[in-house]
N, C-alpha and C positions, 0 to 999 in steps of 0.2 A: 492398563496404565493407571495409576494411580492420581489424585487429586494435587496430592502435594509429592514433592521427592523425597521430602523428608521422612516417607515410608514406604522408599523402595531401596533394596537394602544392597541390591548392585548397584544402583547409584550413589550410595552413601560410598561403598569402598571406593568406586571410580574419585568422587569427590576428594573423599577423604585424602588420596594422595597426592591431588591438586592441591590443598588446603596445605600440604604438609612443605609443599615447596611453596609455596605463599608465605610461609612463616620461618622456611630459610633464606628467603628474599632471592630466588631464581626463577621468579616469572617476570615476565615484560610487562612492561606498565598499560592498562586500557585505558584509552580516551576518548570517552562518548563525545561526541561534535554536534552540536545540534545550534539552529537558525533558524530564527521566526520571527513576521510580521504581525503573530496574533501575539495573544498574550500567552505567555507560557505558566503552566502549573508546576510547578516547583517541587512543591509538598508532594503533589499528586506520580512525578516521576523519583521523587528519592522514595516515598513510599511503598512503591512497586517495586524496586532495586532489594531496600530494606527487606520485605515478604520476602522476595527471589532468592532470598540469601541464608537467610531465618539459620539458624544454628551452623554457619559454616564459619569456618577461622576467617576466611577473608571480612569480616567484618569486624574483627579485631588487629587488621592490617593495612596502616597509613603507609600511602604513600604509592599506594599500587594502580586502585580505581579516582576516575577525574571526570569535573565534565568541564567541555568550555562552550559556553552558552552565548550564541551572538543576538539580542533583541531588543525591543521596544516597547515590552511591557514586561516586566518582570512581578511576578506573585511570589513574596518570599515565601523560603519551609517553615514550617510547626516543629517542624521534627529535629531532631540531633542524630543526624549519621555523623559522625569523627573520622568515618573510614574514606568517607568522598569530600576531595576538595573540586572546588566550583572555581572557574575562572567567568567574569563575564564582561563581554566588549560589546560597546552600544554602537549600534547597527544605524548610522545617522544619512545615510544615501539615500537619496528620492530614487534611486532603480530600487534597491530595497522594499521598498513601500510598496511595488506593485502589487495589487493582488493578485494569488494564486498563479503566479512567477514562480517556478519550483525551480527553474535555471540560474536566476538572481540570487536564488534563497541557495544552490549548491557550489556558486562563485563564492561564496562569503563562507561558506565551512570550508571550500577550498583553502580560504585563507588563514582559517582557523586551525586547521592541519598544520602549514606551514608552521603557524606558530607554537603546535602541541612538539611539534621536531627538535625546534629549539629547544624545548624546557626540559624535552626526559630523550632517553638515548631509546633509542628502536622499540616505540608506542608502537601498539595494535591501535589502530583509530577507526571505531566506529561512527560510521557517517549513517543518523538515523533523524527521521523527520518528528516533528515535534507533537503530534497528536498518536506518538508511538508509547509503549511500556511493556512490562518485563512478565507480564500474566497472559496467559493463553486460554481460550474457549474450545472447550471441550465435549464427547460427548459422557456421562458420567453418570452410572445408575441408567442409561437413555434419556437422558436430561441435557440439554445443556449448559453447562457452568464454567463460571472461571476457575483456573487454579491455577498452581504451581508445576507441573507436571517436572521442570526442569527445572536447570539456573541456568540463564541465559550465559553469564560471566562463565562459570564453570564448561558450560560447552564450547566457549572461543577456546580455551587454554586446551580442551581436549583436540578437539578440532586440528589445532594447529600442530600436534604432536605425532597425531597419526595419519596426517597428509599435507604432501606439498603443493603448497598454494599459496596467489601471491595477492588474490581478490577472491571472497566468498561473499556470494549476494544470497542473503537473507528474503524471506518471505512473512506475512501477514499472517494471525487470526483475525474475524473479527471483520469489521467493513471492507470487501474489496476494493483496491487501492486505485480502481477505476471510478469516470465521469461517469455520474448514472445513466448517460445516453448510450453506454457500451451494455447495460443493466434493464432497460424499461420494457423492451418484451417479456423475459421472464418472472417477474414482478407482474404485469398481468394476467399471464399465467395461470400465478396461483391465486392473484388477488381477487380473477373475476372468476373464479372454479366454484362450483358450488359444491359438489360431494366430492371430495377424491379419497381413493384407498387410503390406510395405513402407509408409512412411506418407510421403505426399505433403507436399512440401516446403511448399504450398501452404495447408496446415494452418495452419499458423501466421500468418496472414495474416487467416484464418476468427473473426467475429464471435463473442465470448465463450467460447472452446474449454475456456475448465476453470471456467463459471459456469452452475452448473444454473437458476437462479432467471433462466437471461435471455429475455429478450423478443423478441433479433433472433438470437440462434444457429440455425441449421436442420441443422447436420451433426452426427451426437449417435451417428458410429459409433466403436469403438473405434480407438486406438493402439497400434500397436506399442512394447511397453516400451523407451526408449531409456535409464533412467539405472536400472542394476542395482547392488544391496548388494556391498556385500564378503562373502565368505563367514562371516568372523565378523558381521555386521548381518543376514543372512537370517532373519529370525527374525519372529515376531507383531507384537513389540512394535515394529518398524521400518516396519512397514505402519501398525500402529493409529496412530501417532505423525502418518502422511498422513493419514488417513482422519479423523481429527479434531482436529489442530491446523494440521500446516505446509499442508493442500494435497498434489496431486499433484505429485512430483517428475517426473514423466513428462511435465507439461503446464506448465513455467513460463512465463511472460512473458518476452517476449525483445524486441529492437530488429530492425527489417526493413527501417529506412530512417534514417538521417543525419539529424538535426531541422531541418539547411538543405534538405532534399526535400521537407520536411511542407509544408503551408500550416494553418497555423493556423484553426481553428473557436471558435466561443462558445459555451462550456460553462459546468455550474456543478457537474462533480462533481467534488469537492476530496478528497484523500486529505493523504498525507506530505509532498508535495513541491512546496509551494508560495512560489511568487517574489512580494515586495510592491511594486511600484514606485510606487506612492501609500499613504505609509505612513498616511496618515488611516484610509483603510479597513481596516486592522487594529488602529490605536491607540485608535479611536471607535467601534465599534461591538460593543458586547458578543459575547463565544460564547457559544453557546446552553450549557446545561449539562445536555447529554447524553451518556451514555458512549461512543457511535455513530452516526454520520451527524450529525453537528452540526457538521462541517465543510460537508459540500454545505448545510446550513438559511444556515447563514453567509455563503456564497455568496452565495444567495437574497436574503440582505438586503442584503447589497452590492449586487446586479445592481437590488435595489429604490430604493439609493441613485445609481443611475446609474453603477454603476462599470461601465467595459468589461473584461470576462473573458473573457480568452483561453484554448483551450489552448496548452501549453509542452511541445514535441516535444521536449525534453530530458530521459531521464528518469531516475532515481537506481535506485540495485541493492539490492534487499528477500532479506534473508535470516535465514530463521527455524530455520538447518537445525544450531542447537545448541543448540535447545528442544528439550525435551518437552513433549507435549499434558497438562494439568491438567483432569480430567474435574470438577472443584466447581467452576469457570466455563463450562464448557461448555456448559449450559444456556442460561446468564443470557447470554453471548454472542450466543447465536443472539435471546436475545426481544427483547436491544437491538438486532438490527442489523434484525428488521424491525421493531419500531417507531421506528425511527430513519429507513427507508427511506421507509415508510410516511407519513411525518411528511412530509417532503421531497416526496414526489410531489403528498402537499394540500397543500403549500404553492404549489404550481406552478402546480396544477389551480385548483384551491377547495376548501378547509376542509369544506364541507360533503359534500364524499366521503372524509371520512375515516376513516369507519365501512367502509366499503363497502373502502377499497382494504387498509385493516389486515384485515378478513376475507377479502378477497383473498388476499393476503400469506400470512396462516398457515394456508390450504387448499392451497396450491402449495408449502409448506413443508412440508405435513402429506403430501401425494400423493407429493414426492419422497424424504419420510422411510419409506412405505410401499413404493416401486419398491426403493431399496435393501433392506429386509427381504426383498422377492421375490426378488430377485438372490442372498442369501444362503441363501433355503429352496432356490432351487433347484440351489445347488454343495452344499449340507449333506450327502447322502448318495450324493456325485459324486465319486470317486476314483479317477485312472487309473492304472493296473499299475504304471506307471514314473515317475516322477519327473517334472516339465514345466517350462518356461522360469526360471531364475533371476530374479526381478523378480515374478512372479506368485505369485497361489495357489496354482498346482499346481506352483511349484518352492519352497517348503515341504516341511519333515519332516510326516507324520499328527498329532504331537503340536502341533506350529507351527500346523496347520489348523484343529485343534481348537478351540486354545485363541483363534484370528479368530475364529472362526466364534461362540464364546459371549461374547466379549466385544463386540465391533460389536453383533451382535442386542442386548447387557443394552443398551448405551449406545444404540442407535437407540428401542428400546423408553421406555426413560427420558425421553429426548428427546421423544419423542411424545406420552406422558402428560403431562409438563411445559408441552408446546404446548395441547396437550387445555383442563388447567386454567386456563391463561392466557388462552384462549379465550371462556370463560366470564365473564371479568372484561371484553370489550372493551368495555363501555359507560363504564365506568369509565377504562378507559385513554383511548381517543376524548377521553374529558371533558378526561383531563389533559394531552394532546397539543395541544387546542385551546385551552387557557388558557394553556399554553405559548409557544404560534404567535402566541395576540395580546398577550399580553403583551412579546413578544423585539416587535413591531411599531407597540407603544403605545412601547417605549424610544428604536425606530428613528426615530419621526417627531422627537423631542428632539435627532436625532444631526445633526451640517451640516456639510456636505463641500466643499471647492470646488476 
C-alpha cells in the first residue's frame, strides 16, 4: 500500500474514470454535513480534502463537492479551494451548547440534510463529526505515518457504483472513537510493562486491540511502546491525558488494506463517518436523543425501515491529540456510553433483556475498573534502581510516578463509586431506555420510505 495514491497506478485508472464523469457532469453532487459546539478548523479540513485530491479533475470541478457547516466558532481558511462551496448556519440553541451531546450535535445535521435536499437534486450526504479529516495512519516502511493511501471522495462514487446500498457507515484511523473508560486497562498494560518483545506486525490486524469492553479480542498481552513523548511531554500529566481522555497512543487505529480490497458487510454500528445515499433515511426518520450510541439505535431503525447498511471501507482520520482530558465529564461519559450501548444490543436482541444486559454492561465495567486499581497497587511500591523505557512508568521521574500513581487511583476510584450508585438506580434507567426504544418505534411506523 502505497503512501500516497497518487503512485498506485490501479488507482489512478479506477480514478481516472471517476474523474472523467466528473467533468461530463454525471456524478451526484457530495455534501459533507458537519456540526459543532467547539471550534471548527476550517483551513485544517479543506486542507486535508485539497491533499486527498491532489492531481484529480474533481478539483477543477464547481459545483460537485460542498460542505454545510452548523457552529459557534468558525476559524476561516488560508487556503483557495474554488472547487468547494461552504454554506454556514449558526447553531444558536442552548441544547446545542451541551457538551459532548453527540445526539444534539446529529439533530442539527439532520437539519442540515434537510436543507442540502432542497438545494441539489439527489446529494450523497456525508454526515461526519468535526474532529474528522480525509488522511489516514498508517503502517509505512514499519512506521507509522500519515498519508494519502486513497481519496476518500473517489471511493463514495466507486462505492456506490459497484454496490447497492442505501447507508454505508464508515470507520476511523487514528484515536478510537471511544470514552477512554472503554480504553484504560489496556493502556496500562503497556504503560506499566517494563520489557516487552518486539510486536508482531500481525497485531494490528487482531480483533479490538485497544477495546477492553470487547467480546471477540482474545490477545490481551502487552505492546511494545512505539510512539514516545518528547522529553519536555514526559511527564504525569501526558500519560493521565491517555489513560482518560485520548486513548492509548500506542494502540491507534490504522488502515491495513485499500477499501477496493474490503468486501463489504451489513452492519449497523455507526460512529463519525457516515455516507447517505438515500437521503430519506436521514431526512425522515428521527435521532434518538441520546448523548451516546444513538447513532447505532438509528441504524437499528433504518435497517427496521428496510434500508440496506453496508459497511464503508473507506475511513476518515480521528484525532483528539490537542485535547486534554476534562475529569467533570468523565464520569457521565462512561454512564452514557453504556447505557447507550446497552440500549442498542435490546434493541437487537429484545427489550425485555434489558435489565439483564445493562447489569451486564456495568459489572464488566466495574471488573475492568477493579483490574486497573490492581495494576496500579502492584507497581505502587515497585521502583527500579535506574531509570526504564521513555513511554512508560518506569521512564518517569519518582515525582512523575507519584503523582500517576495518586491521581488514576482518585479518578478510578471515583469512577467506581459513580458506577456503584448508578447501579442502584437500574430499574429506573431500564424503565427509561424502554419508553425510549418504543417510543423512537411508535414514531418509526408514521415514517414511509421508498
Amino acid at each position: 500500500m502505497n503512501l500516497y495514491w497518487q503512485n498506485d497506478e490501479a488507482l489512478i485508472k479506477v480514478y481516472d474514470g471517476i474523474d472523467n464523469l466528473a467533468l461530463e457532469g454525471q456524478l451526484r453532487p457530495i455534501v459533507f454535513i458537519v456540526a459543532t459546539n467547539r471550534k471548527f478548523d476550517f483551513t485544517s479540513f479543506e486542507q486535508s480534502l485539497l491533499d486527498s485530491l491532489k492531481s484529480s479533475a474533481i478539483c477543477k470541478t464547481k459545483g460537485l463537492i460542498h460542505l454545510f457547516i452548523g457552529d459557534n466558532n468558525f476559524i476561516p481558511s488560508k487556503n483557495t479551494c474554488d472547487f468547494l462551496s461552504v454554506k454556514r448556519v449558526k447553531m444558536d440553541s442552548h441544547e446545542l451548547n451541551k457538551k459532548d451531546d453527540i445526539g444534539c450535535i446529529r439533530q442539527f445535521q439532520r437539519k442540515l440534510a434537510r436543507e442540502a435536499c432542497e438545494n441539489f437534486e439527489d446529494p450523497i450526504l456525508v454526515i461526519m463529526d468535526d474532529d474528522l479529516r480525509f488522511e489516514s495512519l498508517m503502517l509505512h516502511n514499519g512506521q507509522l505515518q500519515l498519508g494519502y493511501p486513497f481519496s476518500y471522495v473517489h471511493e463514495i462514487y466507486n462505492f456506490s457504483t459497484q454496490f447497492e446500498c442505501d447507508v454505508a457507515l464508515g470507520s476511523v484511523t487514528g484515536s478510537p472513537p471511544l470514552p477512554a473508560t472503554s480504553c484504560m486497562r489496556t493502556f496500562l498494560q503497556d504503560f506499566l510493562s517494563a520489557e516487552v518483545p518486539q510486536n508482531n506486525s500481525e497485531n494490528w490486524n487482531e480483533s479490538d486491540y485497544y477495546y477492553d469492553l470487547s467480546e471477540t479480542r482474545t490477545n490481551w498481552s502487552a505492546w511494545k511502546i512505539i510512539q514516545k513523548p518528547d522529553i519536555n511531554q514526559n511527564d504525569a500529566e501526558y500519560f493521565l491525558n491517555q489513560m482518560f481522555f485520548t486513548c492509548s497512543n500506542n494502540r491507534p487505529l490504522i488502515i491495513t488494506q485499500l477499501p477496493s480490497d474490503k468486501v463489504p458487510y451489513e452492519t449497523v454500528t455507526r460512529g463519525g463517518n457516515t455516507v447517505i445515499f438515500n437521503s430519506k433515511y436521514i431526512t425522515e426518520i428521527v435521532h434518538p436523543k441520546l448523548p451516546r450510541r444513538g447513532d447505532s439505535i438509528w441504524s437499528i431503525l433504518a435497517l427496521e425501515k428496510n434500508a440496506k447498511i453496508l459497511k464503508f471501507s473507506a475511513p476518515l482520520y480521528h484525532d483528539r491529540g490537542n485535547e486534554t482530558y476534562d475529569n467533570s465529564n468523565l464520569k457521565q461519559r462512561m454512564i452514557d456510553d453504556i447505557f447507550g450501548a446497552s440500549l442498542q444490543r435490546a434493541m437487537l436482541q429484545n427489550l425485555d433483556d434489558f435489565e439483564k444486559i445493562l447489569s451486564d454492561r456495568i459489572n464488566r465495567q466495574l471488573e475492568m475498573i477493579d483490574d486497573c486499581l490492581r495494576l496500579i497497587n502492584l507497581i505502587e511500591n515497585t521502583y527500579p534502581i535506574k531509570r526504564g523505557i521513555i513511554g512508560t512508568f518506569w521512564g518517569l521521574s519518582k515525582k512523575e510516578q507519584r503523582l500517576f500513581i495518586n491521581t488514576a487511583k482518585r479518578e478510578l476510584v471515583c469512577l467506581k463509586n459513580h458506577l456503584i450508585h448508578y447501579s442502584l438506580s437500574i430499574c429506573e434507567n431500564v424503565e427509561k431506555g424502554t419508553i425510549l426504544a418504543k417510543s423512537l418505534r411508535y414514531d418509526l411506523a408514521k415514517v414511509m420510505i421508498k
